[in-house]
N, C-alpha and C positions, 0 to 999 in steps of 0.2 A: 366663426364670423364675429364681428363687433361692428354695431353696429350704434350712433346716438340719434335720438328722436328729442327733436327741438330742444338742444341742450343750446342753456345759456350760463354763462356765467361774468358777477357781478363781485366787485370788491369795491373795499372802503379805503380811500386815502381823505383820512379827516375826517370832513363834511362833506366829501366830495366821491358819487359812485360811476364808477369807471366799469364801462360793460365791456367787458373781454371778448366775450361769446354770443353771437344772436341769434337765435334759432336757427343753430347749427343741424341739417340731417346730410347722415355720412354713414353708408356701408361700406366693409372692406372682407370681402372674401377671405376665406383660408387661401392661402397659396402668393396672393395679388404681390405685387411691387409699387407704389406710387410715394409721389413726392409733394409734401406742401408746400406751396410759396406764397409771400407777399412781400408787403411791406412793413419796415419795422413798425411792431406795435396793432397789427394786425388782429391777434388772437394767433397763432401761428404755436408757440411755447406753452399757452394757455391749455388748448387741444392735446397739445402731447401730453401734458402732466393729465388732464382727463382719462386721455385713452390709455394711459400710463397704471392709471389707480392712482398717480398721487395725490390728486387732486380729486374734487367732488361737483358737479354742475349747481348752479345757483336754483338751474329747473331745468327742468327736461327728464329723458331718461340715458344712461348709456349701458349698452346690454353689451355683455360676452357672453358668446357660444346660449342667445338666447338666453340669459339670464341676467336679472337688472342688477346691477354694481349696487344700488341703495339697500338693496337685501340680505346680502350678504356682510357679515361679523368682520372684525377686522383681522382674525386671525384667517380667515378665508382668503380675506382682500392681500395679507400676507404671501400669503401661500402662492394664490395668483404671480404678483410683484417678484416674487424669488425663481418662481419656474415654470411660467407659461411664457414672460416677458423680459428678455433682456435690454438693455439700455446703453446706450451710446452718447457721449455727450460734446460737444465742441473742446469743452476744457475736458482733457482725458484724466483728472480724478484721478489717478493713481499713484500709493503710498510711496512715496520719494526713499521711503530706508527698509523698502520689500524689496525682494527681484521680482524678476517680469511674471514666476512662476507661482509666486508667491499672492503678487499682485491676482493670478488668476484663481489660484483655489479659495479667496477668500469667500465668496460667495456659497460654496458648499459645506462650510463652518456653518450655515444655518440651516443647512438641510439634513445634518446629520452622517454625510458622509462619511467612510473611514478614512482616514488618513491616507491609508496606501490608493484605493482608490481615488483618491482627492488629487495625488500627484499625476496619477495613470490619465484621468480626465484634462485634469488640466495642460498635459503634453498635446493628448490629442489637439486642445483647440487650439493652442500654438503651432503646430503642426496645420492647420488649415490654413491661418494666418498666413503661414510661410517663416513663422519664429520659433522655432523649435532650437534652433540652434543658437539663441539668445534666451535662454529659458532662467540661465543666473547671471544676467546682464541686469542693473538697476537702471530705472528710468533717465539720471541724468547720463547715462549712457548710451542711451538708444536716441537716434530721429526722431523729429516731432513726429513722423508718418510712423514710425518702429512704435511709439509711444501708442498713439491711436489703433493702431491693430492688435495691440496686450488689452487696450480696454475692451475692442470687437472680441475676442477669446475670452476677457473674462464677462463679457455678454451673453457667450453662448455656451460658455463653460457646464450650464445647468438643462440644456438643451430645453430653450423654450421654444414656443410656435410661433411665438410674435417678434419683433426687432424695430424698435421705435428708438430714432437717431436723431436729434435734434441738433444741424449743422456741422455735420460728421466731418464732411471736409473745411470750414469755416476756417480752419488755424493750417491748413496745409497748403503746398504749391502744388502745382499740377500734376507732377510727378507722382508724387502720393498722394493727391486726391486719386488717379486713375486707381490705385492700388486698392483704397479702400474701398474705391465702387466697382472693383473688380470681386472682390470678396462677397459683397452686398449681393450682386450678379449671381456669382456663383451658389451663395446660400439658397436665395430667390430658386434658382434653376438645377441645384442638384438636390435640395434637399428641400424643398418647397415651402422655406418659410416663409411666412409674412412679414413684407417686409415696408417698414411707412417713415419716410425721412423727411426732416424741416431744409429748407436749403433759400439761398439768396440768387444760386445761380441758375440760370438758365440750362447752360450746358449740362450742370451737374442734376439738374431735375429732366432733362431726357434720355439719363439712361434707365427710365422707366417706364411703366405701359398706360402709365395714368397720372394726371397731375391735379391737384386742385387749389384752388387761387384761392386765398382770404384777404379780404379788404374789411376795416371795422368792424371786424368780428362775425363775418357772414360772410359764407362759402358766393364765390361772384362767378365760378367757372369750374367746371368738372369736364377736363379733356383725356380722350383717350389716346395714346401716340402712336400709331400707326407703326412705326419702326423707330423701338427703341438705340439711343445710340449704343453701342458696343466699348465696355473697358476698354482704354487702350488709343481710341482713335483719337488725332487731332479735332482742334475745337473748331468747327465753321467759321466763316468770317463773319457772320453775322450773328456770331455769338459770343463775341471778341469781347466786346463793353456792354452790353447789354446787363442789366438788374432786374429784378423785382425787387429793389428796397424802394420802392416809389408808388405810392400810390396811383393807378394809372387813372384818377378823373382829374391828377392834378396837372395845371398847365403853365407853362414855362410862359414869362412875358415877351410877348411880344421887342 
């Protein structure tokens, strides 16, 4: 479980300190799926780089598995970052002059891995992907959606428990966003990770079982969804235009 108890966090631009986080408190079971949303500037990227490790709360506490992140050395907080937690990100980060398989072993270069297992690992999670068969294709080769599911593989390449995506689909069309939240699905439900993504959309924040809202840096809404939607299906009409990049106490003039 991870869990933060009135974490805030506070940075300096200048003279001027800007609160990201306001006593934020946020469980998330082993197993769970859920999605963050708000508006931009929210706290939203703030949280993730937290529950991430990369980042540190200005106050509060934030606990893994029961045990408070401030205690632990940074080769521990290391250790965590490389293989409890994989990462996904909008911009899919990956080395323009590797292949896609290449791009994916990188990560096991700090775990010590041998080589030959390094290549065996990294097919598998191409192979979940559904890329297996583009394993020595290089990125300006691949779909922006081919591009994003070499980074999910080299996410999970080290088999963490966690999967923290910060607007997984933001850069894709529908097409391949269904694809990556088919994958996220499937992780979530065959192999029971935890799974917690940043998202603007609506649609793409109900294919989970929980969602929670950030407005000025403080949790405004903790929903459970009743029936998540299913990879795959079309989008409701009423989920058509709909955002959460707007803060909703703000009102349109008359």
């Amino acid at each position: 479980m991870i869990e933060t108890q009135d974490v805030s966090k506070t940075y300096r631009l200048g003279d001027t300190k800007v609160r990201a986080l306001r006593k934020v408190n946020l469980k998330i079971e082993d197993g769970e799926m859920l999605a963050i949303i708000g508006p931009s500037g929210s706290g939203k990227s703030t949280l993730m780089s937290i529950l991430g490790c990369l980042d540190v709360p200005s106050k509060g506490v934030y606990l893994i598995d029961g045990k408070p992140v401030e205690t632990l050395s940074e080769n521990q907080l290391a250790a965590i970052r490389r293989n409890k937690i994989g990462f996904v990100f909008q911009q899919f980060n990956l080395l323009p002059r590797t292949t896609a398989i290449e791009n994916v072993m990188l990560p096991m270069y700090y775990s010590g891995v041998k080589p030959k297992v390094r290549r065996q690992n990294a097919m598998e999670a191409l192979a979940i992907v559904g890329l297996a068969d583009r394993a020595n294709s290089h990125p300006n080769q691949l779909s922006g959606g081919e591009q994003q599911r070499v980074a999910i593989a080299r996410a999970l390449v080290n088999k963490p428990t966690i999967m923290l995506a910060d607007e997984p689909t933001g850069n894709l069309d529908t097409r391949r966003g269904d694809e990556v939240m088919q994958i996220f699905q499937k992780l979530n439900r065959e192999q029971g990770q935890t799974v917690v993504y940043v998202t603007h959309d609506p649609f793409i924040a109900r294919h989970t079982n929980r969602i929670i809202q950030l407005v000025d840096g403080r949790i405004v809404s903790d929903e459970a969804v009743a029936q998540p939607i299913e990879a795959g299906m079309p989008r409701p009409d009423d989920l058509l235009v709909k955002s959460w990049d707007k803060n909703p106490d703000d009102e349109e003039d008359a």
